[in-house]
C-alpha positions, 0 to 999 in steps of 0.5 A: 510466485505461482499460486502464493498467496501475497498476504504480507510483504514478507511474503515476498523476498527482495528478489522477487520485489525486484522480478514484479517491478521489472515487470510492472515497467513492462506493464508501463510501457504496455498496459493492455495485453490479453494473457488472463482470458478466460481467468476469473477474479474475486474483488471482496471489499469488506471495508471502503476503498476507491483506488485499490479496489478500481486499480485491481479491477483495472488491472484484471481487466486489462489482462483480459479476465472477469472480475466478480465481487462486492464492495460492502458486506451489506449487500451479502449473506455475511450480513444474513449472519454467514460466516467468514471462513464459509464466505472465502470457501463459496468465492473460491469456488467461483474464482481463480484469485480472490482480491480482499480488503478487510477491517480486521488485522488478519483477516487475509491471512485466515482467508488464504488458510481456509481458500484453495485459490490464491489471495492478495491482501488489499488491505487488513485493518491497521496490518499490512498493505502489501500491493500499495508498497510493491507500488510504492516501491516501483514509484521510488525507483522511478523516481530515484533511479535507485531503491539504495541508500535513500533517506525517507521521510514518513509523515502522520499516522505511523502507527495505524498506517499499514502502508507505512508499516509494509514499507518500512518493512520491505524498504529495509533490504535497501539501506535505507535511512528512516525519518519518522514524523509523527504525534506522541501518541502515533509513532511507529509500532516496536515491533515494526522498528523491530525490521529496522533495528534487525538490519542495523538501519538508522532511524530518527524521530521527530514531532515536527515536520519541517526538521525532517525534510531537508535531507529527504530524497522521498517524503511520503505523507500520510492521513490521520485516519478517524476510522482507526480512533476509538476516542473521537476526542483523541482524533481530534487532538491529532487530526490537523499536526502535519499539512505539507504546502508549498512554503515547506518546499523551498529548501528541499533535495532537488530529486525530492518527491511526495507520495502519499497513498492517498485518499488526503484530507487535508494533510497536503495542500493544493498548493502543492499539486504544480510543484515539481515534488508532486508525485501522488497522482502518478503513484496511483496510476503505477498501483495499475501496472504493479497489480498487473505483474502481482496478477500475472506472476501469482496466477502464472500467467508471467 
């Protein structure tokens, strides 16, 4: 992984999956540990974020190396009419990885071919969110104990959801049965069944939630996102179909647990929060320690 861009979660194969979550737990057990002094790292935020973005800085910091960056192109020479590529180029100069989050799907794979350093993507419109399902995959086998043969369960925006996109993706080495609740209007894309139906997985469709959490060992909700909408009115059709509270509870797996990427709405109620199922809080402290195995496998420090 030294020096390999991390821009899909095809990037990575099920053993290297494996090899950053054993890390991670290493990580867990002990965050702080100076091995990327001297090291300098590139957080470009073109679009808004708090948990990814703060989990990487966190991250690089407890690594020991220096983090330069922005959040929001306002602030750059992009909004002096720079171009991307030219932008990429200059911060690669200054860093050692450049961590990117970007409203246009692609825009992290075209950065990685114009870069002479490493990038991670952080996100890239509705494409792929790679490090969130590394975490999320280290969040279900700390749950679970397993990442084999489980049944899960996704809520809400399947279709511009790139969390959900990259884990359907990487879940698919596990045998895993898929549950997939959402509008008519938000099912997963074909071309991510795709994955599902090449590994000859089973997957089912709903419109109602309650029908597909009985037999989920993980349910993972997810926020009906305004700012992938180009009808308003289309959003507001959709925006309230799934809110998990703590009634819907009652009949679930003893093992089951919620995760959501976060940040929520209103799709998980509070109510849910002191539920033994609640497990979203702690998914978001995991991003730390998985982002610093990503960190340290890409730059070599692991």
């Amino acid at each position: 992984m030294k020096n390999r861009s991390l821009i899909s979660i095809s990037d990575y194969s099920k053993e290297e999956y494996l090899q950053i979550l054993e890390l991670a737990k290493e990580f867990e057990e002990n965050p702080v540990q100076k091995i990327a002094d001297g090291r300098v790292i590139a957080s470009l935020f073109f679009e808004p974020s708090t948990r990814t973005m703060l989990s990487f800085e966190s991250a690089a910091n407890r690594l020991g190396a220096r983090v330069i960056g922005f959040s929001g192109a306002s602030n750059t020479s992009v909004a002096k009419g720079e171009s991307f590529a030219d932008t990429i180029k200059t911060v690669a100069n200054y860093s050692d990885l450049i961590i990117m989050r970007h409203p246009v799907e692609g825009s992290s794979r075209y950065a990685s071919e114009v870069s002479h350093v490493p990038v991670i993507n952080a996100g890239d419109g509705a494409n792929q969110h790679p490090t969130q399902c590394l975490l999320d995959l280290y969040t279900i086998m700390q749950t679970q104990g397993t990442l084999d043969n489980l049944h899960i369960t996704l809520v809400g925006d399947l279709k511009f959801g790139r969390t959900v996109h990259s884990l359907v993706q990487a879940m698919c080495h596990f045998n895993t049965t898929f549950h997939l609740v959402s509008p008519d209007e938000l099912k997963l894309p074909s071309a991510v069944k795709l994955h599902i139906k090449e590994k000859n997985l089973n997957y089912y469709q709903y419109t109602q939630m309650p029908d597909a959490l009985q037999q989920a060992d993980i349910v993972y909700m997810t926020r009906i996102q305004r700012e992938r909408f180009q009808d308003p009115l289309e959003y507001e059709r959709v925006k309230n179909s799934y809110v998990l509270n703590k009634a819907l509870l009652v009949d679930v797996k003893p093992n089951m647990k919620v995760l959501h990427p976060l940040p929520r709405v209103n799709e998980i109620s509070t109510d849910v929060d002191d539920t033994p199922q609640a497990y979203y809080f702690k998914q978001a402290l995991n991003g730390v320690f998985v982002r610093q195995a990503i960190i340290s496998k890409i730059l070599g420090l692991k």
